[in-house]
PDB file of N, CA, C and O in Angstrom:
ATOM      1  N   UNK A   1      24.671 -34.201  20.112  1.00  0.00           N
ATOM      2  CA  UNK A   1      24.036 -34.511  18.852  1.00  0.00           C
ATOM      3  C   UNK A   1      22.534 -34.297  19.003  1.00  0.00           C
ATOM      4  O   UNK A   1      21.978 -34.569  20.067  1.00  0.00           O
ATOM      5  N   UNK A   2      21.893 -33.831  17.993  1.00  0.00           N
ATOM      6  CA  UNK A   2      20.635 -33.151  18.271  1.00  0.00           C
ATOM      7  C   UNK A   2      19.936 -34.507  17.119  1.00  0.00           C
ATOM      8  O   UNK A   2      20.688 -35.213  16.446  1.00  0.00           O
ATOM      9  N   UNK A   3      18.227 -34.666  17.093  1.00  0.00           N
ATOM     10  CA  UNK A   3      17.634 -35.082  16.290  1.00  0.00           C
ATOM     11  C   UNK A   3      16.482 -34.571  15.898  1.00  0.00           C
ATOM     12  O   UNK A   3      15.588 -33.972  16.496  1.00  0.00           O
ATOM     13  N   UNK A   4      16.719 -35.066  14.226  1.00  0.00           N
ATOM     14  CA  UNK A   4      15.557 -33.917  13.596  1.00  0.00           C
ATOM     15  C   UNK A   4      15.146 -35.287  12.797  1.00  0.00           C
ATOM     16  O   UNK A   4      15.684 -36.374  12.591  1.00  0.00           O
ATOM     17  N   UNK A   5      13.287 -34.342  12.289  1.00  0.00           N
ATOM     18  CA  UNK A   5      12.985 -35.426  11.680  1.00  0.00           C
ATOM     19  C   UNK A   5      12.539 -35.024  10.369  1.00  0.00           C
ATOM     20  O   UNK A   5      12.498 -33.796  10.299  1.00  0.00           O
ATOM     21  N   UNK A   6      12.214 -35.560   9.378  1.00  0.00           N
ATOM     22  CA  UNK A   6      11.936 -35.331   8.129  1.00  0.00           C
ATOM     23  C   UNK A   6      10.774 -36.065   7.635  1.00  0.00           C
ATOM     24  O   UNK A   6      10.593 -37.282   7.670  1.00  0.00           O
ATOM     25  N   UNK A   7       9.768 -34.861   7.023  1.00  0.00           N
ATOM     26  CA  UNK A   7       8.653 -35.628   6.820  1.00  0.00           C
ATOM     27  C   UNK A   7       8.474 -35.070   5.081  1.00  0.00           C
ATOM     28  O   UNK A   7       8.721 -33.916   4.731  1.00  0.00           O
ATOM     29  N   UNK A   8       8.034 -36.088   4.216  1.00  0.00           N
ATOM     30  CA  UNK A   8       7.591 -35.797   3.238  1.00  0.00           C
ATOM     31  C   UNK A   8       6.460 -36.302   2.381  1.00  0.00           C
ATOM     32  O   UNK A   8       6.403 -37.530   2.458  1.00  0.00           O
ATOM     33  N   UNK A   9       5.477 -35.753   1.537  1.00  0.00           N
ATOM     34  CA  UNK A   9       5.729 -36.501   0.561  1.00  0.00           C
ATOM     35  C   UNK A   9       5.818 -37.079  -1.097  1.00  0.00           C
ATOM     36  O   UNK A   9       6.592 -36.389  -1.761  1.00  0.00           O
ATOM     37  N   UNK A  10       5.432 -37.752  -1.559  1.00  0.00           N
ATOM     38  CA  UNK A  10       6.137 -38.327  -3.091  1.00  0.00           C
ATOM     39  C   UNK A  10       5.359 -37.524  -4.234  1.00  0.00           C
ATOM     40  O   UNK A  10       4.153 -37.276  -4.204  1.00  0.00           O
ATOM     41  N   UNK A  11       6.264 -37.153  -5.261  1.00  0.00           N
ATOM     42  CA  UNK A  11       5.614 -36.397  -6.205  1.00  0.00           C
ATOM     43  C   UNK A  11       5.251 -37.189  -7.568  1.00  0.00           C
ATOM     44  O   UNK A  11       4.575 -36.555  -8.378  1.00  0.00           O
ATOM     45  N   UNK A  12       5.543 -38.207  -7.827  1.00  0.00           N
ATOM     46  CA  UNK A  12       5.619 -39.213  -8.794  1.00  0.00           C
ATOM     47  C   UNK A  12       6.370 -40.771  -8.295  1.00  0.00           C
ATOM     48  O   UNK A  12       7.460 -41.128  -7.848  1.00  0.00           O
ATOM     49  N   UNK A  13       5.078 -41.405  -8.671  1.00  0.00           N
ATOM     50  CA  UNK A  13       4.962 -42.945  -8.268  1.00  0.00           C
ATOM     51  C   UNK A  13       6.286 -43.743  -9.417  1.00  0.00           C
ATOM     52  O   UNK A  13       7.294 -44.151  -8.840  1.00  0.00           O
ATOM     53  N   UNK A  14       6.235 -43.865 -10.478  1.00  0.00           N
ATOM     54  CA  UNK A  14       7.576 -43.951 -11.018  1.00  0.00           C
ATOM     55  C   UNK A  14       8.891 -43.468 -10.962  1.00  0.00           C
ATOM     56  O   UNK A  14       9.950 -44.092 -11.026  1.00  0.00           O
ATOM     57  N   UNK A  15       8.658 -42.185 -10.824  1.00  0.00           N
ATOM     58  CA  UNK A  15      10.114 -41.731 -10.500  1.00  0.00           C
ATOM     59  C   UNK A  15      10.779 -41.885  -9.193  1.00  0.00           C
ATOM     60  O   UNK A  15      11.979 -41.673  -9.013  1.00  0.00           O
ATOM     61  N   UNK A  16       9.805 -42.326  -8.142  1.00  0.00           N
ATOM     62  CA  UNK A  16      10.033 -43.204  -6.776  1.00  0.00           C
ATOM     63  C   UNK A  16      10.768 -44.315  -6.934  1.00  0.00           C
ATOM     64  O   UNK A  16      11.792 -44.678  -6.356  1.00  0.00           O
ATOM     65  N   UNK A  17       9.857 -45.027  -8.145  1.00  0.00           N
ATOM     66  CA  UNK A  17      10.163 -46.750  -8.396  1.00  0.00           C
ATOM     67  C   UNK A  17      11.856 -46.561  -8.811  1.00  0.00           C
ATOM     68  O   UNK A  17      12.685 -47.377  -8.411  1.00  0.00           O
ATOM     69  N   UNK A  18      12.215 -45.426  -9.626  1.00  0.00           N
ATOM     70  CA  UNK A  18      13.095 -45.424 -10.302  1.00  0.00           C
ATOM     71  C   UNK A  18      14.052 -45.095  -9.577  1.00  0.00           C
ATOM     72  O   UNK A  18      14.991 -45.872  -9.750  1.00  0.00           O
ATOM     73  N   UNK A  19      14.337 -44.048  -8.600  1.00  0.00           N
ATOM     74  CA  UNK A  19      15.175 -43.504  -7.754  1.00  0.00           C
ATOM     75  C   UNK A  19      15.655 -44.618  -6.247  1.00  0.00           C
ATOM     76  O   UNK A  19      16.736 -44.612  -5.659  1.00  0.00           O
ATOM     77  N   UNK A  20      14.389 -45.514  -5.944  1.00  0.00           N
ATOM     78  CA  UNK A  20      14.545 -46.123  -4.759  1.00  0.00           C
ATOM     79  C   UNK A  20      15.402 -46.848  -4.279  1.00  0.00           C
ATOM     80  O   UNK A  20      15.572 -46.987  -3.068  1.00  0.00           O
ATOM     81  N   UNK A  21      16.272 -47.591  -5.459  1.00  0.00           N
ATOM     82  CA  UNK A  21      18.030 -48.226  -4.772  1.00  0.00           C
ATOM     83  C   UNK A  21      18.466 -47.182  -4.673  1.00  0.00           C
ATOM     84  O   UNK A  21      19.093 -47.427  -3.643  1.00  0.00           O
ATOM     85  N   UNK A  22      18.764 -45.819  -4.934  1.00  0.00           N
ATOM     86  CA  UNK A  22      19.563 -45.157  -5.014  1.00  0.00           C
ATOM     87  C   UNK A  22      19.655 -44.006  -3.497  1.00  0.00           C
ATOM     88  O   UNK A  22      20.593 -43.442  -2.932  1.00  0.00           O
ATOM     89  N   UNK A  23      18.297 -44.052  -3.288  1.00  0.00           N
ATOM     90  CA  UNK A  23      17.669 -43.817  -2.188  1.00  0.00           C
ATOM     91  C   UNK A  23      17.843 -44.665  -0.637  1.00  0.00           C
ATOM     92  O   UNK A  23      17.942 -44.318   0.540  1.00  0.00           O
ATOM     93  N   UNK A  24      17.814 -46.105  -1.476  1.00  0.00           N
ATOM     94  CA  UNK A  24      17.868 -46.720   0.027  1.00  0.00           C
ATOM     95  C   UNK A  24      19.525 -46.944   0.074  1.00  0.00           C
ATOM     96  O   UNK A  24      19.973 -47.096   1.211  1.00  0.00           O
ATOM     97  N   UNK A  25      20.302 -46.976  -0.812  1.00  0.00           N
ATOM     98  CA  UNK A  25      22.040 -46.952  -0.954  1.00  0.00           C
ATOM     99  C   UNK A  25      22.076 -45.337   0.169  1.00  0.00           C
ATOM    100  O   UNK A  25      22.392 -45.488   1.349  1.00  0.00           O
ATOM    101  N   UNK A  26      21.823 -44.295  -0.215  1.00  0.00           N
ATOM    102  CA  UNK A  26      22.316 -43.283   0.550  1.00  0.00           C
ATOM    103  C   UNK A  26      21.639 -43.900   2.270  1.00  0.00           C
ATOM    104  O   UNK A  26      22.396 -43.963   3.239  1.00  0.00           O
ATOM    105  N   UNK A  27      20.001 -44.337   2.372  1.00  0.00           N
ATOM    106  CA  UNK A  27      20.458 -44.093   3.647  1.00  0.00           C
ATOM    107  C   UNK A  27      20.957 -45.119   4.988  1.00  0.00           C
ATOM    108  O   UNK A  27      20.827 -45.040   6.209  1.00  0.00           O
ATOM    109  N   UNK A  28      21.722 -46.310   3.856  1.00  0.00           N
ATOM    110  CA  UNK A  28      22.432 -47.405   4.193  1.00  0.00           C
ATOM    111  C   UNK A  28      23.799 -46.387   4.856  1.00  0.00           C
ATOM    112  O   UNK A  28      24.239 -46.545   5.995  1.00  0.00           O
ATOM    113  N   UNK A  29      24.258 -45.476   3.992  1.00  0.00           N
ATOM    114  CA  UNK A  29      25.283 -44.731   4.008  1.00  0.00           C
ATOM    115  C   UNK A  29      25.779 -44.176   5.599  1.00  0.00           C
ATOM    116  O   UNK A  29      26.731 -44.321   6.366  1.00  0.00           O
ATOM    117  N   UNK A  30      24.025 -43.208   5.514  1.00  0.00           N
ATOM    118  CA  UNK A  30      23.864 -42.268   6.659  1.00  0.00           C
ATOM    119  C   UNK A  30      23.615 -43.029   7.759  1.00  0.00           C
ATOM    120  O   UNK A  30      23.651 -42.395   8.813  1.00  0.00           O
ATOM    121  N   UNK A  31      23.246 -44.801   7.885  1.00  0.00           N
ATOM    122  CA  UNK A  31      23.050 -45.341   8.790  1.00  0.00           C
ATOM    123  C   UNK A  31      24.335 -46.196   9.227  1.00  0.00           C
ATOM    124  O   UNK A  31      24.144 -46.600  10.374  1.00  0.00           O
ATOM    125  N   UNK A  32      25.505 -46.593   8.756  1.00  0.00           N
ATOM    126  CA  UNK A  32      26.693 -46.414   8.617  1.00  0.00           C
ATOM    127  C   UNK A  32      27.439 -45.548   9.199  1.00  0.00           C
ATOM    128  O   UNK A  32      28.375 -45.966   9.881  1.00  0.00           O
ATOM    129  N   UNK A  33      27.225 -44.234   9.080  1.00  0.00           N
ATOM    130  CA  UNK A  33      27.675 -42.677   9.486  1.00  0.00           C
ATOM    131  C   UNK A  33      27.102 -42.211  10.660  1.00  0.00           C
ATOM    132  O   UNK A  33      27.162 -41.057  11.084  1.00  0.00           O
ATOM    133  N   UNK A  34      26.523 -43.192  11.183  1.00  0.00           N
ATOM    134  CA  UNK A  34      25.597 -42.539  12.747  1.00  0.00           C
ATOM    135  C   UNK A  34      24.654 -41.606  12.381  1.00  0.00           C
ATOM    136  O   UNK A  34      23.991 -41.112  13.294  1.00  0.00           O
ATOM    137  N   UNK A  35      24.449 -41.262  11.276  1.00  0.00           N
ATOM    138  CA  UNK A  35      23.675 -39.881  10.920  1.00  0.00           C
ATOM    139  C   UNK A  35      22.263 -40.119  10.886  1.00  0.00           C
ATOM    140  O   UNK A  35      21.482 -39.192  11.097  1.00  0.00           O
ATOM    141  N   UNK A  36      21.694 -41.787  10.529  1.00  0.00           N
ATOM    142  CA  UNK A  36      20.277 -41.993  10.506  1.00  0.00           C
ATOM    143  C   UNK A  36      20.088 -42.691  11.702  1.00  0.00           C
ATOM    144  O   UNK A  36      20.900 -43.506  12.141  1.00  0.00           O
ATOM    145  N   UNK A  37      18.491 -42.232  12.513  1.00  0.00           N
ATOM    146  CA  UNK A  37      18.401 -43.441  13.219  1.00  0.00           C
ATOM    147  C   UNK A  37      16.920 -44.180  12.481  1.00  0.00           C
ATOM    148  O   UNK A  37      16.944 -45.236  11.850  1.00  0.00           O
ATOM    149  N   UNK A  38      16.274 -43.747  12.614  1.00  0.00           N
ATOM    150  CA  UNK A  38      15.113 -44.382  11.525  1.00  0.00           C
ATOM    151  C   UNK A  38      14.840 -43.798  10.336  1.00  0.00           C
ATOM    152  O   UNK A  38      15.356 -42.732   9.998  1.00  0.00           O
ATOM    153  N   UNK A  39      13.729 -44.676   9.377  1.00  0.00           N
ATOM    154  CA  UNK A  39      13.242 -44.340   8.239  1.00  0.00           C
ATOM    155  C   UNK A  39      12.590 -45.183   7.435  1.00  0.00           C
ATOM    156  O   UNK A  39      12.995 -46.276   7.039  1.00  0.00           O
ATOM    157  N   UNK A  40      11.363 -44.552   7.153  1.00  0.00           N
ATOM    158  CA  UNK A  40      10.223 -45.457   5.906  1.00  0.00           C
ATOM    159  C   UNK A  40       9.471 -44.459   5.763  1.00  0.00           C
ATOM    160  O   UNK A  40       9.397 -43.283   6.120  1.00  0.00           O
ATOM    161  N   UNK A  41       8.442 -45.866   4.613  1.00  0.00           N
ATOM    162  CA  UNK A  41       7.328 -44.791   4.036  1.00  0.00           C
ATOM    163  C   UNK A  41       5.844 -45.336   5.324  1.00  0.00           C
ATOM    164  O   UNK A  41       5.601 -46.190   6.178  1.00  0.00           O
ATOM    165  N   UNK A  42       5.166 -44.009   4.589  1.00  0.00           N
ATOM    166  CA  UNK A  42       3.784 -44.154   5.745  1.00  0.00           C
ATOM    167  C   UNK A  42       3.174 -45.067   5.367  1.00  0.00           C
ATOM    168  O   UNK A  42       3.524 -45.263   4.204  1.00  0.00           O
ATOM    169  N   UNK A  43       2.201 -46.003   5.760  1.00  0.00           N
ATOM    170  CA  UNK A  43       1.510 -47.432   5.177  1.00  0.00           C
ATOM    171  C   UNK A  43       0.926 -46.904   4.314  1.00  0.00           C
ATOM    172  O   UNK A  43       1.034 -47.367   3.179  1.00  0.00           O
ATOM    173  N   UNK A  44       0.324 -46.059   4.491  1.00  0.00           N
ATOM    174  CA  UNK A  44      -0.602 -45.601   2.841  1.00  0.00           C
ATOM    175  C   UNK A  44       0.553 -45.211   1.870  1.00  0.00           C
ATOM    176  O   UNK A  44       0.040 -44.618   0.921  1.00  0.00           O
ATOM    177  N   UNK A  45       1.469 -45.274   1.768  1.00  0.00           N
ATOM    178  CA  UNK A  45       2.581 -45.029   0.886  1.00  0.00           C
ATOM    179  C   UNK A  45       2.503 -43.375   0.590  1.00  0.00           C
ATOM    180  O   UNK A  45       3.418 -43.067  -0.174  1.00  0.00           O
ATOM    181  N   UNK A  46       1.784 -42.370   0.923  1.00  0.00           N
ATOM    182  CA  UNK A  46       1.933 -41.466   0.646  1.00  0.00           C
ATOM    183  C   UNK A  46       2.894 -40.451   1.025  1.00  0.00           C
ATOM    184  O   UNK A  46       2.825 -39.223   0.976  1.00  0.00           O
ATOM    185  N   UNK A  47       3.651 -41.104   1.348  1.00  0.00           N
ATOM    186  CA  UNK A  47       4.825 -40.123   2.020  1.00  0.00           C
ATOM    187  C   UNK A  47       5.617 -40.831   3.089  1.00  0.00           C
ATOM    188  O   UNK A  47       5.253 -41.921   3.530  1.00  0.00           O
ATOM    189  N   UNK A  48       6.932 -40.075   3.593  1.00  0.00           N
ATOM    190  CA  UNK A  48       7.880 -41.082   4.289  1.00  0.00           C
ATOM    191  C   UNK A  48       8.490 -40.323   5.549  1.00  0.00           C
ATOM    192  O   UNK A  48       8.287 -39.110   5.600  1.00  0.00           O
ATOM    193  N   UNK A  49       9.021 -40.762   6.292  1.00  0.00           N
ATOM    194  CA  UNK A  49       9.667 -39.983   7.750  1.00  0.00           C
ATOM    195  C   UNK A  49      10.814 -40.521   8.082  1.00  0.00           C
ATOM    196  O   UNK A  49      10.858 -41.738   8.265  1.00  0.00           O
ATOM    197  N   UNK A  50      11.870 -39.793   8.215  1.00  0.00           N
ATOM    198  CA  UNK A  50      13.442 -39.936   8.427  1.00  0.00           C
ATOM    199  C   UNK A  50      14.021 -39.037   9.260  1.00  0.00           C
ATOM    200  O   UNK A  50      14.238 -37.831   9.134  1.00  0.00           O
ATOM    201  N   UNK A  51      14.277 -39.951  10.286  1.00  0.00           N
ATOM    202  CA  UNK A  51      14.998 -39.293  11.842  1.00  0.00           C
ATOM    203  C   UNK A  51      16.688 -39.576  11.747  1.00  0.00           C
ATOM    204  O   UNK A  51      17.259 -40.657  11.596  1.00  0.00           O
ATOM    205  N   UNK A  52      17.222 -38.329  11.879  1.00  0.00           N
ATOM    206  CA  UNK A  52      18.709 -38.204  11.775  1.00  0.00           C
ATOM    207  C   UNK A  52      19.259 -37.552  13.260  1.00  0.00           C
ATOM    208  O   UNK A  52      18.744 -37.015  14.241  1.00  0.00           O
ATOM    209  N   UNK A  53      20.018 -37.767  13.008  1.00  0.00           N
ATOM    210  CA  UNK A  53      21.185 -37.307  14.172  1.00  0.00           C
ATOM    211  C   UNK A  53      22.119 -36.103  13.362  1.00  0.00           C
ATOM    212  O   UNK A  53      22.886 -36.331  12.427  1.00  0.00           O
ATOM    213  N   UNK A  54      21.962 -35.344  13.712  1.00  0.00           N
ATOM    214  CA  UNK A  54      22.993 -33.848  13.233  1.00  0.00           C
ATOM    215  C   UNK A  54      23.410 -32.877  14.443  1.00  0.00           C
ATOM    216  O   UNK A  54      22.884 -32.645  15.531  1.00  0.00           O
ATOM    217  N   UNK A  55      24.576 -32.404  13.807  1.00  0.00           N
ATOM    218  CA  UNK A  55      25.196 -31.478  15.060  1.00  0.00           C
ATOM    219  C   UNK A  55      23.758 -29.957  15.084  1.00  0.00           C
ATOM    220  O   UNK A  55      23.321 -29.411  16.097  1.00  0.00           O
ATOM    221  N   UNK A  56      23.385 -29.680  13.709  1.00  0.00           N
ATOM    222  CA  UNK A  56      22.418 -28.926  13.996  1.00  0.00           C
ATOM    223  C   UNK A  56      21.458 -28.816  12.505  1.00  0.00           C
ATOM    224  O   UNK A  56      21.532 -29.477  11.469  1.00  0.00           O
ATOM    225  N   UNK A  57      20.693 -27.865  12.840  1.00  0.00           N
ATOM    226  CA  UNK A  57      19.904 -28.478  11.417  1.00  0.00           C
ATOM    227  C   UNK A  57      20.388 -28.105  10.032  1.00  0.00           C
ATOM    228  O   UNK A  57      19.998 -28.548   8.951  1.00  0.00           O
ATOM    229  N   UNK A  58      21.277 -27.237  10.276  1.00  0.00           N
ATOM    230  CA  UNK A  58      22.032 -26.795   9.118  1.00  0.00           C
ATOM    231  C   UNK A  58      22.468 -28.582   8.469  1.00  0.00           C
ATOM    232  O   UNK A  58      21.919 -29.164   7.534  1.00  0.00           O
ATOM    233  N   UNK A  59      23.484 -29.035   9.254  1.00  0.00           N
ATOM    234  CA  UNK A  59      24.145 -30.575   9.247  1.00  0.00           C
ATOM    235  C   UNK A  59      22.778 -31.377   8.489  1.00  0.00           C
ATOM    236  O   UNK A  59      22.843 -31.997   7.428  1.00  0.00           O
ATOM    237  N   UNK A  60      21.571 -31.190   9.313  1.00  0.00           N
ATOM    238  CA  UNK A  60      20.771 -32.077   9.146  1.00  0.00           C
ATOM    239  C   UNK A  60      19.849 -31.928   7.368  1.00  0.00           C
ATOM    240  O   UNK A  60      19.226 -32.697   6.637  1.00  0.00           O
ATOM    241  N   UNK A  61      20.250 -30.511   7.343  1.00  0.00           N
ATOM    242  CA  UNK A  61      19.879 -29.998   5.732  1.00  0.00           C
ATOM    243  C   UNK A  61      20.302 -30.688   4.833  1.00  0.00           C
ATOM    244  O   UNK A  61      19.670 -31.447   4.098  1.00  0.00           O
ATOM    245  N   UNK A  62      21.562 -30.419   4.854  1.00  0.00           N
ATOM    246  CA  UNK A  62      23.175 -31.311   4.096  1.00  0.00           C
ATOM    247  C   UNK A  62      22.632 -32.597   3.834  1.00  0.00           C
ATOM    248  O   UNK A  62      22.313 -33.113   2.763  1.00  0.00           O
ATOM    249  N   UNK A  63      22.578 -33.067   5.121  1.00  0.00           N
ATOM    250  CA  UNK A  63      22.202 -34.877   4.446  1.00  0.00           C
ATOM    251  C   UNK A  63      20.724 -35.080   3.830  1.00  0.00           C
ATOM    252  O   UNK A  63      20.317 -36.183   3.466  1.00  0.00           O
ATOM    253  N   UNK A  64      19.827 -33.675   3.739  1.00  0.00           N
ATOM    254  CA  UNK A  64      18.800 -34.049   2.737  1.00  0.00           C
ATOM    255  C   UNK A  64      18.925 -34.114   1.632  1.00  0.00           C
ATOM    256  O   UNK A  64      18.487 -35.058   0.974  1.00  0.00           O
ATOM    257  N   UNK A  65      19.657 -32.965   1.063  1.00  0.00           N
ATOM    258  CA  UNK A  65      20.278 -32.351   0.221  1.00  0.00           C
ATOM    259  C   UNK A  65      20.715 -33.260  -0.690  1.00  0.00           C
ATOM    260  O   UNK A  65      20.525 -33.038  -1.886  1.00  0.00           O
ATOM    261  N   UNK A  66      21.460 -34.592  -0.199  1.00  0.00           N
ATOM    262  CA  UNK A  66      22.421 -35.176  -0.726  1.00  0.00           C
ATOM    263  C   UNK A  66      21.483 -36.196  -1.192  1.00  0.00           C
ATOM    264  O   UNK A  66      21.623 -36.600  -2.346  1.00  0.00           O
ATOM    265  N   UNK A  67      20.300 -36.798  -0.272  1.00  0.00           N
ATOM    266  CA  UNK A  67      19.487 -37.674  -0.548  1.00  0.00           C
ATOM    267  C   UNK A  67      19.025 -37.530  -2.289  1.00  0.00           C
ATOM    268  O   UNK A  67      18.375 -36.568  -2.699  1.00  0.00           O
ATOM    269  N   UNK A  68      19.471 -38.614  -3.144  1.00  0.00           N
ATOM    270  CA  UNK A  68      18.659 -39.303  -4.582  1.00  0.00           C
ATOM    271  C   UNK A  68      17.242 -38.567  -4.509  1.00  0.00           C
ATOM    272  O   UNK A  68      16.903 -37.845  -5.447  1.00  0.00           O
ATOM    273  N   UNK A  69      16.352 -38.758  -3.315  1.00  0.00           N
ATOM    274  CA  UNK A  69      14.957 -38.235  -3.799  1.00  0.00           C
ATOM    275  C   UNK A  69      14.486 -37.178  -3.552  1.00  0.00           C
ATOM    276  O   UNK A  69      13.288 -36.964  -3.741  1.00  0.00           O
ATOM    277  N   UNK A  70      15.598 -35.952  -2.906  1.00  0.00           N
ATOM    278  CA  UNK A  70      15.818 -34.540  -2.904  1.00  0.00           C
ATOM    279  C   UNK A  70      16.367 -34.192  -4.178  1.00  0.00           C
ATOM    280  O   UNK A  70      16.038 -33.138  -4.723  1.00  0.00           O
ATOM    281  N   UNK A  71      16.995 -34.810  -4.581  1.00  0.00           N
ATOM    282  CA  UNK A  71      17.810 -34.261  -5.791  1.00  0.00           C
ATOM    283  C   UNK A  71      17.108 -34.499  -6.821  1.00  0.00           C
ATOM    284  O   UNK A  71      16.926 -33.527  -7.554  1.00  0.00           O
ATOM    285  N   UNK A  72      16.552 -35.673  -7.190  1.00  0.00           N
ATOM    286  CA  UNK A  72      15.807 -35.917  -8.626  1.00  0.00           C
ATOM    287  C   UNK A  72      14.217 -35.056  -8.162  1.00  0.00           C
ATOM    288  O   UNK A  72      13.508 -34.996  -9.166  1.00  0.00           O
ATOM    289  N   UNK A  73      13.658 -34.528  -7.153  1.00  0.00           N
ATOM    290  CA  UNK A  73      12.344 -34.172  -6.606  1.00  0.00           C
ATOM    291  C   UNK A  73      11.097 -35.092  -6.574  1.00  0.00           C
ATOM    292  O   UNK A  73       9.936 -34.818  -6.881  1.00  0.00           O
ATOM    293  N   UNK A  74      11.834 -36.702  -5.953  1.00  0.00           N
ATOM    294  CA  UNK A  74      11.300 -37.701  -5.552  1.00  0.00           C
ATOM    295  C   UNK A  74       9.915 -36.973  -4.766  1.00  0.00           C
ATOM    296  O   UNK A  74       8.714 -37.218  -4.872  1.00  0.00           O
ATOM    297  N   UNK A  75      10.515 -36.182  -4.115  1.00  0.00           N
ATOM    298  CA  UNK A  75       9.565 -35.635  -2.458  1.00  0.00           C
ATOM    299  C   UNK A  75       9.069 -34.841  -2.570  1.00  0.00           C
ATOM    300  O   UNK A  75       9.479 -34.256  -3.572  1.00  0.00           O
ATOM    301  N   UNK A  76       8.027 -34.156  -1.939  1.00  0.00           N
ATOM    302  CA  UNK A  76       7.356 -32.875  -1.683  1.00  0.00           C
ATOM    303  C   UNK A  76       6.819 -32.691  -0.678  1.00  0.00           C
ATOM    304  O   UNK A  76       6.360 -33.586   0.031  1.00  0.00           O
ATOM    305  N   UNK A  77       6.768 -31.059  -0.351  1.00  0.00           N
ATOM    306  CA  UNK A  77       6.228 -30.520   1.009  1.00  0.00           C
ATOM    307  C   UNK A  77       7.066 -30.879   2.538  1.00  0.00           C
ATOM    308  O   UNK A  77       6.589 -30.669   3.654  1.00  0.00           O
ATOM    309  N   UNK A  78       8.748 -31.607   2.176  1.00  0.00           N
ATOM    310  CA  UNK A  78       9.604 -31.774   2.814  1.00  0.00           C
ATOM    311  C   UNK A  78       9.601 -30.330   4.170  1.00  0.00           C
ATOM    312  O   UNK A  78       9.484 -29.105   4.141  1.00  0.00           O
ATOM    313  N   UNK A  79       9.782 -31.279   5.122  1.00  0.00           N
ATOM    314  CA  UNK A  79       9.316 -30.324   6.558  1.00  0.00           C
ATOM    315  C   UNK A  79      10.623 -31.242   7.408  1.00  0.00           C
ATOM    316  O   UNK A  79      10.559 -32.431   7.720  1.00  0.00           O
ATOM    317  N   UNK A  80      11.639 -30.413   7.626  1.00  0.00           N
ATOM    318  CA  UNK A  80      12.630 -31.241   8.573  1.00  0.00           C
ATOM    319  C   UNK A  80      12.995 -30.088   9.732  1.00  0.00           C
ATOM    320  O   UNK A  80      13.485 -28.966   9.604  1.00  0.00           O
ATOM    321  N   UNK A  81      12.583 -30.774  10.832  1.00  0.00           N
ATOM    322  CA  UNK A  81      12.367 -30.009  12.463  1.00  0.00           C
ATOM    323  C   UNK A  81      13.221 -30.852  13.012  1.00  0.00           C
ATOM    324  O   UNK A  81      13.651 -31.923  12.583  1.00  0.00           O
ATOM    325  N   UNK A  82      13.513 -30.075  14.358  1.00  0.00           N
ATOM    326  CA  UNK A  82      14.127 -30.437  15.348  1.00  0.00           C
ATOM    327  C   UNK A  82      13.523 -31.410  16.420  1.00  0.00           C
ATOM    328  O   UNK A  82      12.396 -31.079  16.788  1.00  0.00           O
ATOM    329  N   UNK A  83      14.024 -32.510  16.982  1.00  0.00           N
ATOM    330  CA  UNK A  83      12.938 -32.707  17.968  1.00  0.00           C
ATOM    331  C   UNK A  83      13.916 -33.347  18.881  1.00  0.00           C
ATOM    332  O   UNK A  83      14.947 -33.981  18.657  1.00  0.00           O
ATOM    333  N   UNK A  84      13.409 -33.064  19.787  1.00  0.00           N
ATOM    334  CA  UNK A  84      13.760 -33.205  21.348  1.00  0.00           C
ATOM    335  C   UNK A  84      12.848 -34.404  22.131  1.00  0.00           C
ATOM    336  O   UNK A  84      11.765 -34.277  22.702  1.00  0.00           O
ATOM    337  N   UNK A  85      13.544 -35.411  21.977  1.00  0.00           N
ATOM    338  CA  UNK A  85      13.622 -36.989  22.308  1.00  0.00           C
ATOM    339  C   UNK A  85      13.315 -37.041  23.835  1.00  0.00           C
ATOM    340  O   UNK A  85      14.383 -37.068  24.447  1.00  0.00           O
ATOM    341  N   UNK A  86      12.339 -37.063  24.594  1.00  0.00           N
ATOM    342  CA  UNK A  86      12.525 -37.281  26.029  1.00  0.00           C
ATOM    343  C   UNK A  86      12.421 -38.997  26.632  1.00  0.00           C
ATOM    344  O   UNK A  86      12.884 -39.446  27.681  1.00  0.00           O
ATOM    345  N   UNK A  87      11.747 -39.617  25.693  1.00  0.00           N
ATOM    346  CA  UNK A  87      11.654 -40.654  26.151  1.00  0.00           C
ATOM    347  C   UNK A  87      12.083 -41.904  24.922  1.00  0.00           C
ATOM    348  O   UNK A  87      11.581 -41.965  23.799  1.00  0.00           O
ATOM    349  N   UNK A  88      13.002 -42.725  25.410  1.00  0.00           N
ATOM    350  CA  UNK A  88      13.227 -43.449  24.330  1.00  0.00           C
ATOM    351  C   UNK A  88      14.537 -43.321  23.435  1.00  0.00           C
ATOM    352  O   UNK A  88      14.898 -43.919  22.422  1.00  0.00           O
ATOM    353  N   UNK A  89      15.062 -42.393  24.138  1.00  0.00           N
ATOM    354  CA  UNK A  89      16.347 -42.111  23.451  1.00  0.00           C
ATOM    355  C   UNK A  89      17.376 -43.379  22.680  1.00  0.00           C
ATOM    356  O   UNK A  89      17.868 -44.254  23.392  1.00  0.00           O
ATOM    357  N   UNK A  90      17.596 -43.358  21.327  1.00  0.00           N
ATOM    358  CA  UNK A  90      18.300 -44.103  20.751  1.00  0.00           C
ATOM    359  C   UNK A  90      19.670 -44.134  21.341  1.00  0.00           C
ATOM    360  O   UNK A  90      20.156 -43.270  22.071  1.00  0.00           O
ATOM    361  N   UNK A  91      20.137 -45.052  21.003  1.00  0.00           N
ATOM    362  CA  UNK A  91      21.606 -45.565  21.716  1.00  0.00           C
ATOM    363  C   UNK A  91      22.716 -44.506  20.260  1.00  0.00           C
ATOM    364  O   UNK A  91      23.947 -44.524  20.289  1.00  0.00           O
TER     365      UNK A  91
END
C-alpha cells in the first residue's frame, strides 16, 4: 500500500460551510476503509491536507473524485503526490 497526499485549497467560504458534513461523512467512510490516514484544514483555514493509503495513485484519484468537495468544487489547485513515508510509518 503506497501513500499519497492531497493538498488543496477552498474556493468559496460558504459553499465549504455548506458541503462540510458531507465532506467529513465521506472521510469517516475512507477512515473506516483503511483508505485515510490523516486529514484537516491548515490553521489559517486556507486550505486542507489529506493522506490516504492507495494501491496506486490512480486508486488514490478515485477516492478524490468521490470526495463532496471535489465534486461540488469545494477545492482548488488540488495537488495529490505520492509520498514515501520513511519515518513514522502509520500502523
Amino acid at each position: 500500500m503506497a501513500h499519497f497526499i492531497l493538498t488543496y485549497g477552498y474556493t468559496d467560504t460558504d459553499l465549504r460551510a455548506a458541503k462540510r458534513d458531507d465532506h467529513l461523512e465521506h472521510l469517516a467512510k475512507l477512515k473506516a476503509a483503511g483508505s485515510l490516514v490523516l486529514a484537516g484544514p491548515l490553521a489559517d483555514l486556507s486550505g486542507g491536507i489529506i493522506v490516504l493509503a492507495a494501491d496506486d495513485l490512480a486508486a488514490a484519484q478515485a477516492l478524490v473524485e468521490q470526495d463532496p468537495y471535489t465534486v461540488h468544487n469545494v477545492t482548488k489547485d488540488r495537488e495529490l503526490r505520492e509520498w514515501k513515508i520513511t519515518v513514522g510509518l502509520p500502523d
